[in-house]
C-alpha positions, 0 to 999 in steps of 0.5 A: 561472954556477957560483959553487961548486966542491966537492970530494966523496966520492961515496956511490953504494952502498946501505950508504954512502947509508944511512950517509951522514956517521954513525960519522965526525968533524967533519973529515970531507971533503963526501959527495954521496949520490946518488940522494937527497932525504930525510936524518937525523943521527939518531946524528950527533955533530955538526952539518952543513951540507947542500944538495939539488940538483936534476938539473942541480945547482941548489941547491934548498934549503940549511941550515946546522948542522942539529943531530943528531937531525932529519931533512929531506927535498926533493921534486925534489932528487936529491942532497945534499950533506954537511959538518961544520959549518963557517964556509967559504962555502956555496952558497944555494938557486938557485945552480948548483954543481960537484962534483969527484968524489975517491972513490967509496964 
């Protein structure tokens, strides 16, 4: 069952998937970069929360407020998704998820 719905900016280019959520503020919409498995917040100035999907948007793994500066990485996901840090529900690791796609970049 689909617990979460999310509304994402899809980062499909090479130039946005290698950008990802740098150089943007901390009220900045969630970005789903695909294809993906390896991320790092390495020049980020703040922290964000991030799940892995894998191909039928299973969460495979979750982490809240990874502080800029680290780097994570996900064998089997094939895409991740993005936010600023923030107090708002978020999916756990086994939970199916929806992605309403508003752009793509």
């Amino acid at each position: 069952m689909i617990r979460h719905s999310i509304n994402v900016v899809l980062y499909h280019s090479l130039f946005a998937r290698v950008r990802g959520l740098l150089g943007t503020t901390s009220e900045h919409q969630p970005i789903c970069i695909y294809p993906c498995r390896s991320i790092h917040t390495v020049g980020m100035s703040y922290p964000i929360d991030v799940i892995f999907c894998d191909r039928h948007l299973r969460v495979v793994r979750d982490t809240r407020a990874l502080m800029p500066g680290k780097r994570m990485t996900c064998k089997g996901a094939v895409c991740v998704i993005e936010r600023p840090q923030s107090s708002e529900a978020w999916p756990s690791v086994g939970e199916l998820i929806s992605m309403n796609v508003v752009s793509i970049k």
